[in-house]
C-alpha positions as CSV (number, residue, x, y, z in Angstrom):
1,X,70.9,111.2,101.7
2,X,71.0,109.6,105.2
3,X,69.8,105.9,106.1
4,X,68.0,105.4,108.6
5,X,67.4,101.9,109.9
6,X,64.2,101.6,112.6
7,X,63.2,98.8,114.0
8,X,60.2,98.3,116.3
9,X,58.3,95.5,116.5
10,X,54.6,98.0,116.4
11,X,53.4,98.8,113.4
12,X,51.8,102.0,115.1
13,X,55.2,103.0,116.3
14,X,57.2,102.0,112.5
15,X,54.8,104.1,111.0
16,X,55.3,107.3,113.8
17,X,59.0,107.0,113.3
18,X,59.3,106.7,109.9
19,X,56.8,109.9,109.2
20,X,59.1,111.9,112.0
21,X,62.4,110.8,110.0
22,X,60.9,112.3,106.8
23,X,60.1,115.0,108.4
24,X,64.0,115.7,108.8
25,X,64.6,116.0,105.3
26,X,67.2,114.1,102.9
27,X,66.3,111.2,104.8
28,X,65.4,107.6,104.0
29,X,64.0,105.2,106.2
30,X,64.4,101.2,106.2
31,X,61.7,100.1,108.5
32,X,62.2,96.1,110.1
33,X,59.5,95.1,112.6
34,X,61.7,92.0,113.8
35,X,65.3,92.6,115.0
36,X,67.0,89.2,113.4
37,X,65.9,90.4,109.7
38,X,66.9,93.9,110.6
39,X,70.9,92.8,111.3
40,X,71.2,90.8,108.6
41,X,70.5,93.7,106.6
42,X,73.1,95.4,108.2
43,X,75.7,92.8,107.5
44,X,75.4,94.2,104.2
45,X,74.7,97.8,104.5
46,X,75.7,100.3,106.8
47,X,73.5,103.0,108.1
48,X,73.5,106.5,108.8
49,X,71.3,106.6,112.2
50,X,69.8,103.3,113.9
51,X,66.7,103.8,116.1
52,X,65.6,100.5,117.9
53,X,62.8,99.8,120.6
54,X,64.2,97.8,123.4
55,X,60.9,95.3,124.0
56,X,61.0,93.0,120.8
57,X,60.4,89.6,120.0
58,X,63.2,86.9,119.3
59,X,65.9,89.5,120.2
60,X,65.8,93.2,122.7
61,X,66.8,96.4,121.5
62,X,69.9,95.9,124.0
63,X,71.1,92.2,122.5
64,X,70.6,94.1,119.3
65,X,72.8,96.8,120.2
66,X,75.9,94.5,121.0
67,X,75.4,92.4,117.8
68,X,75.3,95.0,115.9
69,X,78.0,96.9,117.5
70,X,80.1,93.7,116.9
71,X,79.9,93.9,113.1
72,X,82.8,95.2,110.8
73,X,82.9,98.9,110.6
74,X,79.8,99.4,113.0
75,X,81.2,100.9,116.2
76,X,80.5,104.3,115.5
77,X,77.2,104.3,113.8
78,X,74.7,106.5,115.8
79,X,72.0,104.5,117.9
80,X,68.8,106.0,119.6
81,X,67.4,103.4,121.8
82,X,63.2,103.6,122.4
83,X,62.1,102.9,126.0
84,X,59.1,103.2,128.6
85,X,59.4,105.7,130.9
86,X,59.8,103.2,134.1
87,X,62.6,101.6,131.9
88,X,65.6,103.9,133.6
89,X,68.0,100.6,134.4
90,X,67.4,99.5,131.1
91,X,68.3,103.1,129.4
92,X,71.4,103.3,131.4
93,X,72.5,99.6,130.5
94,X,71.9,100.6,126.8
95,X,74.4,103.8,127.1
96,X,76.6,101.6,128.8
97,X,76.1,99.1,125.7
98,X,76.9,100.9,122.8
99,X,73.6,103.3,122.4
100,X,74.7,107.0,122.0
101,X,71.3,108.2,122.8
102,X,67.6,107.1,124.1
103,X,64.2,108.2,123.9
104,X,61.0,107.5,126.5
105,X,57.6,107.0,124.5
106,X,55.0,108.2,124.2
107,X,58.0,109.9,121.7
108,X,58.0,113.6,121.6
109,X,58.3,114.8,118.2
110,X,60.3,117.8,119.0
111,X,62.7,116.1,121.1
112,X,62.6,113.2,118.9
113,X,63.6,116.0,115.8
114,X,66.3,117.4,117.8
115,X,68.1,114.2,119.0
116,X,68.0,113.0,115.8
117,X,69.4,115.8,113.9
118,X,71.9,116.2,116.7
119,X,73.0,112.6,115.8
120,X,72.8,113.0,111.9
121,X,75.4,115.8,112.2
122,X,77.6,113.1,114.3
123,X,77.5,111.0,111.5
124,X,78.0,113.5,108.7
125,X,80.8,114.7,110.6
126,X,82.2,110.8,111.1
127,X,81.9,110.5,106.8
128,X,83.6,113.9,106.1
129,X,86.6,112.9,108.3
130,X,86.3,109.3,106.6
131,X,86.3,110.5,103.3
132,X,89.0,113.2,104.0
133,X,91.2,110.4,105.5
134,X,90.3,108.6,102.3
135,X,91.7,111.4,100.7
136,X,94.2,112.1,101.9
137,X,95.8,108.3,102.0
138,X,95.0,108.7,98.1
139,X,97.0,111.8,97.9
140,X,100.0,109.8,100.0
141,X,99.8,106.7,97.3
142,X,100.3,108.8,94.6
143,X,103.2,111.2,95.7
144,X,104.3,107.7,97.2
145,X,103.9,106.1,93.6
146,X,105.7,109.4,91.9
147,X,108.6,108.9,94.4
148,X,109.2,105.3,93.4
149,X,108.5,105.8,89.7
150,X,111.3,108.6,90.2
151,X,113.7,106.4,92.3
152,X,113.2,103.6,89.7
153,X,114.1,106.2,86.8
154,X,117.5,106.7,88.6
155,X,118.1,103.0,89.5
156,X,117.6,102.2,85.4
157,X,119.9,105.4,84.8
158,X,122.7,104.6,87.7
159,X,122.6,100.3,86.1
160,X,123.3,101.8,82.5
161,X,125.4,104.0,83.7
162,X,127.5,101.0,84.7
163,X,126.1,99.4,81.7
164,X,128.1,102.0,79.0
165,X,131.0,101.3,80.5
166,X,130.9,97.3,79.5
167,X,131.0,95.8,76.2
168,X,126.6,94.7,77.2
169,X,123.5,96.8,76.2
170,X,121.1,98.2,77.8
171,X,118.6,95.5,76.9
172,X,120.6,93.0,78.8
173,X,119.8,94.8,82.3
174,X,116.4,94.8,81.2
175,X,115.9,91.0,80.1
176,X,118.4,89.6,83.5
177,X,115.7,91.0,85.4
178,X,113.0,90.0,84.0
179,X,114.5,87.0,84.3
180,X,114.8,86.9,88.0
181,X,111.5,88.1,88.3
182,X,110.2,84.3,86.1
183,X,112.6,82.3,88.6
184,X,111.4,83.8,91.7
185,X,107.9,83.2,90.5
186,X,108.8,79.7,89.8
187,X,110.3,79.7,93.7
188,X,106.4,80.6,94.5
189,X,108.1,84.3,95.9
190,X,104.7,86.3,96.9
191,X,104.3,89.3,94.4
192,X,105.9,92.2,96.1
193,X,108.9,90.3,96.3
194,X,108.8,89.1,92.8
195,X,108.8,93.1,92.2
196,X,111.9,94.1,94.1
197,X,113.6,91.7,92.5
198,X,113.1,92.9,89.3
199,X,113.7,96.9,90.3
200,X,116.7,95.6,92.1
201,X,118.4,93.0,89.6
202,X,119.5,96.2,86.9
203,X,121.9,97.2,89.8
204,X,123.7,94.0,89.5
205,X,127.0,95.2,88.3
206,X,127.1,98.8,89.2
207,X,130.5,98.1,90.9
208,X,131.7,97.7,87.2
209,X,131.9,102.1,87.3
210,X,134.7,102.0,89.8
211,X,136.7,99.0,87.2
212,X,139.4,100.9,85.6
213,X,138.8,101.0,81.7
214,X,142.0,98.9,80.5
215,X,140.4,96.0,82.5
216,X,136.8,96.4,81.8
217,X,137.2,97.2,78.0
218,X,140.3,94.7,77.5
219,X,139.6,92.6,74.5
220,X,141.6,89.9,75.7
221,X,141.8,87.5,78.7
222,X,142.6,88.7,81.7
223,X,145.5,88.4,83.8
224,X,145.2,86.7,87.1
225,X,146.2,90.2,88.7
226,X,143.3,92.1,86.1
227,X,141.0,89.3,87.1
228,X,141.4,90.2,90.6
229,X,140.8,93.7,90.7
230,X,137.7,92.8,88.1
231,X,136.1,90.7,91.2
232,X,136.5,94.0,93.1
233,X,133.0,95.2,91.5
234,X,131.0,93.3,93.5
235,X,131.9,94.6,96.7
236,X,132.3,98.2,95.2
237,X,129.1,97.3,94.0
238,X,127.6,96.5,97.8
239,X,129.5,99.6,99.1
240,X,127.7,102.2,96.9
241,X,123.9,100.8,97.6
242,X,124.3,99.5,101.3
243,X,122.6,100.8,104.0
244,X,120.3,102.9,102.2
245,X,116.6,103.2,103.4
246,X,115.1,102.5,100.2
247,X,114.0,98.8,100.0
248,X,115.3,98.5,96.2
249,X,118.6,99.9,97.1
250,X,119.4,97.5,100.1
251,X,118.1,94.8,97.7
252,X,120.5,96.1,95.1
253,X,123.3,96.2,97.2
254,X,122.4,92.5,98.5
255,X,122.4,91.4,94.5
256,X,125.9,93.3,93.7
257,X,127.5,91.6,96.7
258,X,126.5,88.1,96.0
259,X,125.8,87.5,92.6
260,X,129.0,85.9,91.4
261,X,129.0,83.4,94.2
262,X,128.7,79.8,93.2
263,X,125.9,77.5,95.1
264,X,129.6,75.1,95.7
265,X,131.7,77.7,97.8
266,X,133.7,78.3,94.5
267,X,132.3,81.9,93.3
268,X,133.8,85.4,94.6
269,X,133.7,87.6,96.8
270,X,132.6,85.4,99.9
271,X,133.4,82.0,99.1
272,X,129.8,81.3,100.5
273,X,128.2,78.0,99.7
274,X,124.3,76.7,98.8
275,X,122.0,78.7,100.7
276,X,124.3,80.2,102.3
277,X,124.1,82.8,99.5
278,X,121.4,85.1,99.3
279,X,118.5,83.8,97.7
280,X,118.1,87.0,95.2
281,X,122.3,86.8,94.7
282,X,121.4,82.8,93.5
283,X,118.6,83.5,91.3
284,X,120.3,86.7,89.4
285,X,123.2,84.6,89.0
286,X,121.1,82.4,86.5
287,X,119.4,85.2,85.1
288,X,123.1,86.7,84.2
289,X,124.6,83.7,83.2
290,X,121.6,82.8,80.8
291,X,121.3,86.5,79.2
292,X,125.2,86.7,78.9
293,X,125.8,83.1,77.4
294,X,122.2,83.8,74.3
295,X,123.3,87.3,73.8
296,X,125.5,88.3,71.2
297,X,128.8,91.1,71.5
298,X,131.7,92.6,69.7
299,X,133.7,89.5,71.1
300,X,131.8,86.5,71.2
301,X,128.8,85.1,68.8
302,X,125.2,84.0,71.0
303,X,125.0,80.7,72.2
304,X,122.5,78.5,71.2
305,X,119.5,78.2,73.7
306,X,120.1,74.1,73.6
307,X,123.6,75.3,74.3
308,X,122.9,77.7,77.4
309,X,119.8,75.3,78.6
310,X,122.4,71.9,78.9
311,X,124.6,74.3,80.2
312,X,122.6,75.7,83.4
313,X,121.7,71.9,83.5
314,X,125.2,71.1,83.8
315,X,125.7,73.8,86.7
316,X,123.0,72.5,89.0
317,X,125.1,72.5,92.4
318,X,127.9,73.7,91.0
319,X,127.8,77.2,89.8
320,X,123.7,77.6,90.2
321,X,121.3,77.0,92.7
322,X,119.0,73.7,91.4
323,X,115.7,75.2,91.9
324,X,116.9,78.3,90.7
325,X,117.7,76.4,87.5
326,X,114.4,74.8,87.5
327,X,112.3,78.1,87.9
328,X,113.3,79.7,85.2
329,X,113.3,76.2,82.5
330,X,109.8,75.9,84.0
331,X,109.0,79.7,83.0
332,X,110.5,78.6,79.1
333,X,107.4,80.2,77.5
334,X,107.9,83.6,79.8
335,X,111.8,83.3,78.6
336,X,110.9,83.7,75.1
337,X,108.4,86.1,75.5
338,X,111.3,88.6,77.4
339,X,113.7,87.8,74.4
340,X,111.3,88.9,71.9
341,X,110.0,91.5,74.0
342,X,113.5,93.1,75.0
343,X,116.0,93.2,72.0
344,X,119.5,94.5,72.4
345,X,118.5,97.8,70.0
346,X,115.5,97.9,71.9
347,X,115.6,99.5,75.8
348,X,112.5,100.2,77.1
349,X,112.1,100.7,80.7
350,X,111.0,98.7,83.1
């Protein structure tokens, strides 16, 4: 069914047009017999075909033209502007103005019929094309959406990969990121951001797969010389993500690099101090240190949550970023939630 706004300040004329517009079939008319009603309607609604007679009160059928022309998502609406016949400036300054098409009363109905359908198919044509574009933009966001639900999949898969070689679980990857998600909320991060920190947090400690096993698995302390080569993860880490063209990737690689550094030039590999650091390398180095000191493992027993708390407290400008402290104890309800929610024998994805 096709709108058609007519305006026309004769009631003679409003009721001529509106019969020929029925006449057309699958048509409905909206008839205005003053032009300033007429485009507030169309701030609201959006017609098919606009026929308007150029002498009206308050406001012409060419002043009309350009207002309405000047509303969101209006330039390509049909318009068939009514004139005299003596009116020939004034019909060539509406073409020039925006009207597609004119007509000269006394209005002939068969030219009238012809014009009209002629400019119906225009704007049939303009809707298939829209909705077809609409379409089609769907289609991309969901083969878009499939593509990142996939590259997520292998993100989780590559981070536990990493994940079975280490003493952790699973679950930890899971809750760290969650965790940097609540701190970079509480750093007032816009959303999208929030979200590519928590895809890209799991890849924290990928580097760990290139750590030969009698370091990573040893029991015991390490020796200066193991401790050393340990370190060597986070750039092995950066090395395997950088320079990707995925966003979460490049992010990854970012977090691998930088997460161990410490906000007073003491951390590894850089030596980089405050913000210096990347901002997602200083709030997943809170999220780490928090899941790693409250989670238990085959060689040391969960701290506390006082414990860990006092102990990010403690490390405000010395290990951790102070705001990045501060984000996540002023998230403590969202904390709790992702311990209860993400259990060590428990892995969902993300």
């Amino acid at each position: 069914m096709h709108t058609v706004l007519i305006i026309d300040d004769s009631e003679i004329n409003l009721t001529l047009i509106k019969a020929l517009v029925l006449k057309l079939g699958d048509c409905q008319p909206v008839l205005f017999d003053n032009p300033l009603p007429a485009l507030d309607w169309c701030r609201e609604h959006v017609p098919d075909l606009v026929i308007v007679d150029y002498m009206m009160p308050d406001m012409d059928g060419l002043r009309f033209i350009g207002a309405f022309r000047a509303l969101h998502g209006r330039d390509e609406i049909p318009i068939l502007m009514i004139t005299a016949n003596n009116q020939k400036d004034v019909r060539y300054e509406a073409l020039l103005g925006g009207a597609n098409d004119y007509l000269t009363k006394p209005i002939d109905r068969v030219e009238f019929s012809a014009r009209a359908r002629n400019m119906l198919s225009l704007r049939q044509g303009q809707k298939f094309l829209a909705d077809r574009a609409r379409h089609l933009g769907e289609l991309v966001e969901a083969r878009t959406q499939e593509i990142r639900e996939r590259e997520r999949e292998l993100i989780f898969r590559i981070s536990r990969a990493a994940e079975f070689r280490d003493p952790e679980t699973g679950a930890h990857i899971q809750r760290m990121a969650y965790y940097s998600q609540i701190i970079a909320h509480g750093l007032d991060l816009d959303a999208a951001t929030q979200k590519l920190i928590l895809e890209a947090a799991p890849m924290h400690d990928v580097g760990k797969i290139g750590i030969p096993d009698y370091i990573l698995l040893k029991p015991g302390k390490l020796t200066p010389e193991e401790f050393e080569v340990m370190k060597g993860h986070a750039r092995l880490g950066h090395e395997l993500l950088k320079e990707s063209r995925s966003e979460i990737l490049c992010a990854g690689a970012t977090i691998a690099l930088s997460h161990h550094e410490k906000y007073d030039g003491s951390g590894y590999p850089n030596q980089l101090k405050g913000p210096a650091i990347p901002l997602f390398g200083r709030i997943v180095a809170v999220a780490d240190v928090f899941d790693a000191l409250t989670s238990e493992r085959p060689y040391k027993r969960a701290w506390p949550l006082e414990e860990a708390v006092r102990y990010l407290e403690e490390g405000r400008g010395g290990h951790f970023d102070p705001l990045c402290v501060e984000a996540l104890l002023a998230g403590w309800d969202a904390v709790l939630d992702i311990r209860q929610r993400f259990r060590d024998e428990e892995v969902p994805m993300i």
